[in-house]
C-alpha positions as CSV (number, residue, x, y, z in Angstrom):
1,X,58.2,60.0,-25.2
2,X,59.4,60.6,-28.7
3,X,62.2,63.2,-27.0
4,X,63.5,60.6,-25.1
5,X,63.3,57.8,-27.9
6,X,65.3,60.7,-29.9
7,X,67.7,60.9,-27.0
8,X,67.9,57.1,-26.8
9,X,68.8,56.3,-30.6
10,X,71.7,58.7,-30.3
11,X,73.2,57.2,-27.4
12,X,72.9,54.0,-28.9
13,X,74.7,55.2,-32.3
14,X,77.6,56.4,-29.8
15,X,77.7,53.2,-28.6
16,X,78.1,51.6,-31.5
17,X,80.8,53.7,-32.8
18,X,82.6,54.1,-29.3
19,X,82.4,50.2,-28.8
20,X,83.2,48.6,-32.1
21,X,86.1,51.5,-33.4
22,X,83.8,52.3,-36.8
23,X,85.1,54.8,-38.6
24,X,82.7,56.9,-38.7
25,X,80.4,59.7,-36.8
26,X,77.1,58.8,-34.9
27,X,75.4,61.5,-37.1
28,X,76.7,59.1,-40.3
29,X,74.1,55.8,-39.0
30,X,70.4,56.4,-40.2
31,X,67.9,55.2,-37.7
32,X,67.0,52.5,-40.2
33,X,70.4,51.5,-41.9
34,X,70.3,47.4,-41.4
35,X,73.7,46.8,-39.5
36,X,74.4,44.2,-40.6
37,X,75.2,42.8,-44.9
38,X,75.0,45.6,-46.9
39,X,74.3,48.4,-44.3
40,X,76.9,48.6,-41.9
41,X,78.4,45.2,-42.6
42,X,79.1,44.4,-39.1
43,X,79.7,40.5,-38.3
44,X,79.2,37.5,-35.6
45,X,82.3,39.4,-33.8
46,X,80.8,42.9,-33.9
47,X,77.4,41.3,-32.2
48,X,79.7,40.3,-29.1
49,X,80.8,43.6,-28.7
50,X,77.4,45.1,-29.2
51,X,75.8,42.4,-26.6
52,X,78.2,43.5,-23.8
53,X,78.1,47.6,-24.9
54,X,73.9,47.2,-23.9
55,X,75.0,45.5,-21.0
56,X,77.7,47.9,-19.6
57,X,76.0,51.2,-21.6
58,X,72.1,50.7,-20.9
59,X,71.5,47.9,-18.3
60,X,69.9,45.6,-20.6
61,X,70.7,41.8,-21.5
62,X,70.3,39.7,-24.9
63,X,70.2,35.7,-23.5
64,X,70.3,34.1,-26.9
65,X,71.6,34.8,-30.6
66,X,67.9,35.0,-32.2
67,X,66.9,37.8,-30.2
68,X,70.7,39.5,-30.5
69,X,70.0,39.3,-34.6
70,X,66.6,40.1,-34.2
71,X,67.6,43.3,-31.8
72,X,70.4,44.7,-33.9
73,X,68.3,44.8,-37.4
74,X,69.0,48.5,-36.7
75,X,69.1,51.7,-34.6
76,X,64.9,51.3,-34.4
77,X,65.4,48.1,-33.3
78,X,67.6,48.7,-30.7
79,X,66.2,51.6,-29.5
80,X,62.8,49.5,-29.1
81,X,64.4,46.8,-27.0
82,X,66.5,48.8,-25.0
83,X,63.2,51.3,-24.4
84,X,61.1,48.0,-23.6
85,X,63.7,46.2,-21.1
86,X,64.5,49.6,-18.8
87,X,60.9,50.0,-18.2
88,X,60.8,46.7,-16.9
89,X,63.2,47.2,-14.3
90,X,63.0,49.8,-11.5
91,X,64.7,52.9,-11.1
């Protein structure tokens, strides 16, 4: 399982610089770097585009703005949610 959590929080970090245009490398985002204020300084905007790149990237949906804030604290956070929604669904 840790492989494939690995594996998971590396996809997401493509995501997020494939989907919002940062300038920057996936390699660049620490698994713990808040995204948000100080950390990556992303915005309201940036959490629209991250909603629909889960959606389109990983089959997963965020229904409300608490859990989208609470979900994009940071790569861990991400990777947890995304990790605990797939396993809901079937294959």
């Amino acid at each position: 399982m840790p492989d494939s959590q690995a594996a998971l929080k590396v996809e997401l970090k493509r995501a997020l610089v494939r989907g919002l245009h940062l300038p920057m490398s996936p390699d660049e985002i620490a698994d713990d770097t808040p995204l948000f204020g100080a950390g990556l300084g992303l915005d309201s905007i940036d959490v629209l585009e991250l909603v629909l790149e889960l959606e389109r990237s990983f089959g997963v949906q965020i229904r409300d703005e608490e859990t989208a804030m609470e979900v994009f604290e940071s790569i861990n956070t991400m990777a947890d949610f995304v990790q605990r929604n797939r396993s809901c669904k079937p294959d």
